[in-house]
Every structure is written in C-alpha cells, then in structure tokens.
N, CA, C and O of each residue as an XYZ file, in Angstrom:
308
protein
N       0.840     -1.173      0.000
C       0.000      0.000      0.000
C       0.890      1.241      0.000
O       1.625      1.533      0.943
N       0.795      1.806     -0.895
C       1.308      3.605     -1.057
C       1.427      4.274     -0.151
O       0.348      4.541      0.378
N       2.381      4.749      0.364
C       2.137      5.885      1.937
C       1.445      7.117      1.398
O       1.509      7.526      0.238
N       0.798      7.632      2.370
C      -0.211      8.825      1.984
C       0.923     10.105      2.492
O       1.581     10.087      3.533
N       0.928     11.091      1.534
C       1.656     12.000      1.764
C       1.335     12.913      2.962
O       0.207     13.166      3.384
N       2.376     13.315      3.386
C       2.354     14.069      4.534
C       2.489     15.743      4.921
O       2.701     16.444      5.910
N       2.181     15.914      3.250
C       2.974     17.322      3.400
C       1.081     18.023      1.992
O       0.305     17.475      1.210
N       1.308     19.338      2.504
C       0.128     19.686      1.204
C       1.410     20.461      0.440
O       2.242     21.261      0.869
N       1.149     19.742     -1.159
C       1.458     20.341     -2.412
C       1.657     22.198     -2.507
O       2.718     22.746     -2.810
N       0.611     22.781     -2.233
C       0.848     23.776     -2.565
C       1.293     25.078     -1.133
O       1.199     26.305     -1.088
N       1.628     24.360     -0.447
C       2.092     25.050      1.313
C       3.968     24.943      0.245
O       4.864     25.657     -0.205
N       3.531     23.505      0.379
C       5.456     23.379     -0.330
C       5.716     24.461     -1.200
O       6.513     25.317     -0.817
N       5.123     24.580     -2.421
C       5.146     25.728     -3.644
C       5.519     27.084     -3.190
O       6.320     27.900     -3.645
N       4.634     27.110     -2.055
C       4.757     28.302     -1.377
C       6.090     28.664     -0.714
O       6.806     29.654     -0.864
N       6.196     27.761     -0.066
C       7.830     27.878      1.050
C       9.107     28.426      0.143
O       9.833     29.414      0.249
N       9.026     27.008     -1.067
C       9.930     26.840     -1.899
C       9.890     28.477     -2.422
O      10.761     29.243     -2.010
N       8.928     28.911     -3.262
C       8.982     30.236     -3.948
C       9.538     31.138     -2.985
O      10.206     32.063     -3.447
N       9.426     31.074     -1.950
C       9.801     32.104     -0.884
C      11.129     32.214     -0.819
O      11.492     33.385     -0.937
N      12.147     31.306     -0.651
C      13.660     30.619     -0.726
C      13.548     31.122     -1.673
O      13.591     32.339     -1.497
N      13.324     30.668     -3.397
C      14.158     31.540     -4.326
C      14.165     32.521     -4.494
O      15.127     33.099     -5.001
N      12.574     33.364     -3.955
C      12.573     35.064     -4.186
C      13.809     35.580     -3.641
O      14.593     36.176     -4.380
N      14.117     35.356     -2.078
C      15.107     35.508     -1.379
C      16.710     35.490     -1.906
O      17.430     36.481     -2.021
N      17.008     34.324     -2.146
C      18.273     33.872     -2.130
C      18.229     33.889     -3.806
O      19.399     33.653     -4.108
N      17.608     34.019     -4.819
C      17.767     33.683     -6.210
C      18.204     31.598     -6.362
O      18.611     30.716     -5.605
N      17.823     31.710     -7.681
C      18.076     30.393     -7.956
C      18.886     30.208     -7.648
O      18.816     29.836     -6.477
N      20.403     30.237     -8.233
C      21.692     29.681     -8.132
C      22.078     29.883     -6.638
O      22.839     29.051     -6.143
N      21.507     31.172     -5.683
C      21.744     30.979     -4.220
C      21.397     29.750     -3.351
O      21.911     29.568     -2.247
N      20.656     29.065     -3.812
C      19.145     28.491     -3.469
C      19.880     27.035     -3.475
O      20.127     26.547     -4.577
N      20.303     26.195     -2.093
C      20.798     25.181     -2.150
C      19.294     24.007     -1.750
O      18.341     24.202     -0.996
N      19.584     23.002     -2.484
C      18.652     21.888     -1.765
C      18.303     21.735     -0.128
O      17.174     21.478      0.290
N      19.414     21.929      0.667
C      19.162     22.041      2.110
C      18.549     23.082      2.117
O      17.737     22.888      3.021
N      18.335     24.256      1.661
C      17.690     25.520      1.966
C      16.731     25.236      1.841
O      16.139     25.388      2.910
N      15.489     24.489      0.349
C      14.556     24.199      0.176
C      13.967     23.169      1.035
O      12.804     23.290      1.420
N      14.838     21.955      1.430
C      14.174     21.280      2.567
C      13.735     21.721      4.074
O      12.728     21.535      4.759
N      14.943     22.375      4.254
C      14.306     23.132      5.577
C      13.476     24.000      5.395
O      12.873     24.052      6.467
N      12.978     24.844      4.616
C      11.966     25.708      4.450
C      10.795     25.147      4.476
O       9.828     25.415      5.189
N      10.984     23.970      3.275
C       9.427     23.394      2.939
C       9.279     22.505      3.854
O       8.114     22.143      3.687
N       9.893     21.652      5.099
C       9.902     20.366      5.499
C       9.870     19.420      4.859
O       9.383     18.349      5.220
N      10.222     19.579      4.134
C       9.885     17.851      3.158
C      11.346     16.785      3.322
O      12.345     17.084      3.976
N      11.228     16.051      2.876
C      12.527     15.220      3.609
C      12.801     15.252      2.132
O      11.895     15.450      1.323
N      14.091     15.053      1.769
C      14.686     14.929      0.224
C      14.319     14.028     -0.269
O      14.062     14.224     -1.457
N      14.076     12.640      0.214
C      13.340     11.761     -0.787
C      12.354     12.015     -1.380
O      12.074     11.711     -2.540
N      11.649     12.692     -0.498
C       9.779     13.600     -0.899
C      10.258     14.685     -1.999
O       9.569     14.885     -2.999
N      11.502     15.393     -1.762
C      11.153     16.270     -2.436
C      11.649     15.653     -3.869
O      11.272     16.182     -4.914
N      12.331     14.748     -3.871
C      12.680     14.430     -5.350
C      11.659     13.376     -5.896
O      11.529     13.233     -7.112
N      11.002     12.708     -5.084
C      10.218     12.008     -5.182
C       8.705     12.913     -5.631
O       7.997     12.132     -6.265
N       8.331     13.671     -5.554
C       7.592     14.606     -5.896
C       8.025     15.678     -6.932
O       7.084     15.880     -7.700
N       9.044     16.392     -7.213
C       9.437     17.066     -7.883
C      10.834     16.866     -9.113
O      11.241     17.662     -9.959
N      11.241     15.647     -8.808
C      12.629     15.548     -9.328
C      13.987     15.954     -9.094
O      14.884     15.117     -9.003
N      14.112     16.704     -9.032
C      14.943     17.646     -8.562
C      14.714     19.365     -8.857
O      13.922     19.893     -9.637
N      15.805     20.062     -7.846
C      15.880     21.665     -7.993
C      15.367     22.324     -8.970
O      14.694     23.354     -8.943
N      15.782     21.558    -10.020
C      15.029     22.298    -11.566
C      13.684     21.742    -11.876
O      12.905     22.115    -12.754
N      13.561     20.906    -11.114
C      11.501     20.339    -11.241
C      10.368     21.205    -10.402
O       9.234     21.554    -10.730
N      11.355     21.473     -8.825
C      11.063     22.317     -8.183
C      10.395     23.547     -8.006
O       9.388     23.985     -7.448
N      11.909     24.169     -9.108
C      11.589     25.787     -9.250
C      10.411     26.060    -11.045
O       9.916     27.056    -11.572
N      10.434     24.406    -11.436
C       9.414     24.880    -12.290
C       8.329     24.562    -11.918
O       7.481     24.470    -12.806
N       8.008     24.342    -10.854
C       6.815     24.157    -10.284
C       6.135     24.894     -9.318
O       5.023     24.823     -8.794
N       7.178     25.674     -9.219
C       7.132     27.302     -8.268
C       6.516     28.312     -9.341
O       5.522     29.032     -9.254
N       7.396     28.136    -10.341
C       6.517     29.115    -11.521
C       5.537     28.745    -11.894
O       4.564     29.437    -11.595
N       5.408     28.060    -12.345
C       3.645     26.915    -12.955
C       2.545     27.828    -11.816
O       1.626     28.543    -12.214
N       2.907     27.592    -10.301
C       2.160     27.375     -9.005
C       1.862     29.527     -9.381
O       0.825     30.170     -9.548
N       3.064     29.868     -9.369
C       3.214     31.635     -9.364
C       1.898     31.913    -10.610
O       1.025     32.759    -10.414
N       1.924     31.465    -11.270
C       1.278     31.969    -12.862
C      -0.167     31.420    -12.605
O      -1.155     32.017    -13.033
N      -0.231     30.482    -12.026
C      -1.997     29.989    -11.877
C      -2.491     30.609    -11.059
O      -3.716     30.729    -11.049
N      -1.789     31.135    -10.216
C      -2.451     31.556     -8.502
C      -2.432     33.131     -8.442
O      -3.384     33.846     -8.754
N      -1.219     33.554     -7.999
C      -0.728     34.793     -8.037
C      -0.908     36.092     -9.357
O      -1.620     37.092     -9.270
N      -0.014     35.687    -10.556
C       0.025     36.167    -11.721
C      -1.509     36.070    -12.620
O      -1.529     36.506    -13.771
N      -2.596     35.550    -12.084
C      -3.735     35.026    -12.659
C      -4.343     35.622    -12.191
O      -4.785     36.554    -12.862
N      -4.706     35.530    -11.004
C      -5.286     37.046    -10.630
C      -5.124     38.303    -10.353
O      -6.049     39.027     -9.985
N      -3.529     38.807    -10.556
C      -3.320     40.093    -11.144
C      -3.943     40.681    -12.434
O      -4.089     41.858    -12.765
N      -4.351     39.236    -13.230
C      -4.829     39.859    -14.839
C      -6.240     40.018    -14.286
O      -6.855     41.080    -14.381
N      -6.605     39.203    -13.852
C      -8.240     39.326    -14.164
C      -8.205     40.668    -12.550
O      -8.903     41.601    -12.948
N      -7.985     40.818    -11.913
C      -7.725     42.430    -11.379
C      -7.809     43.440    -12.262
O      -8.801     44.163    -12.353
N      -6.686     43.558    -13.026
C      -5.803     44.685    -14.267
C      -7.323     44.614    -14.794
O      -8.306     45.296    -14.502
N      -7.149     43.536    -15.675
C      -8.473     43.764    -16.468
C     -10.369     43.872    -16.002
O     -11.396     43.795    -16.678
N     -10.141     44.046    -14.774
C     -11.675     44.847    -14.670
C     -11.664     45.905    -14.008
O     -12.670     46.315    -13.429
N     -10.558     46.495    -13.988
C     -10.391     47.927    -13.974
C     -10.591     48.927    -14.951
O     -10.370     50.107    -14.681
C-alpha cells in the first residue's frame, strides 16, 4: 500500500517560492529548500525531481495563482 503523503502540495510551492525570491536560484541550495518546505529529500525528489523540477513548479504554481489574478484584477479595472 502507497504511503499517503504528509505534506500539502501547494504550502510546499509556497515555502519553496519564498527561498528563491530571497536567495535567487543559483543561491538556493537543496538544504535551503528542505528546511523551508519540510519535506525530507526523498519527498522532495520524489515529488518534484529535482531543484530544476522544483523551481518549475514554483513558476507553474506563481502563474496559476498569483500572476492570474493580477490579470483578471488589471483587467476589470
């Protein structure tokens, strides 16, 4: 049986984006992202792949959420 994850998807997105705003990508070590997000490194590669699966999933997360409703804001003004 599958272990049920322990962490919510988009709390992580969140943490993670926070670390790179901060520190920029190339600042931005794997230990930085685990301790931020809690996720244990198996989770996080196990969920994301690695650093570069990560931070494209920080943007994906930025553009649906954040950047998405700046437009529809802008535009009913």
């Amino acid at each position: 049986m599958p272990r049920t994850k322990e962490y919510v998807r988009e709390e992580v997105l969140e943490a993670a984006t926070r670390v790179f705003w901060e520190r920029g990508y190339e600042g931005t070590s794997v230990e930085n992202l685990v301790t931020a997000t809690g996720l244990h490194r198996r989770s996080m590669y196990g969920e994301f792949g690695d650093k570069d699966g990560l931070f494209l999933a920080c943007i994906d997360h930025y553009v649906n959420t954040t950047a998405k409703h700046l437009m529809v804001t802008l535009q009913a003004s």
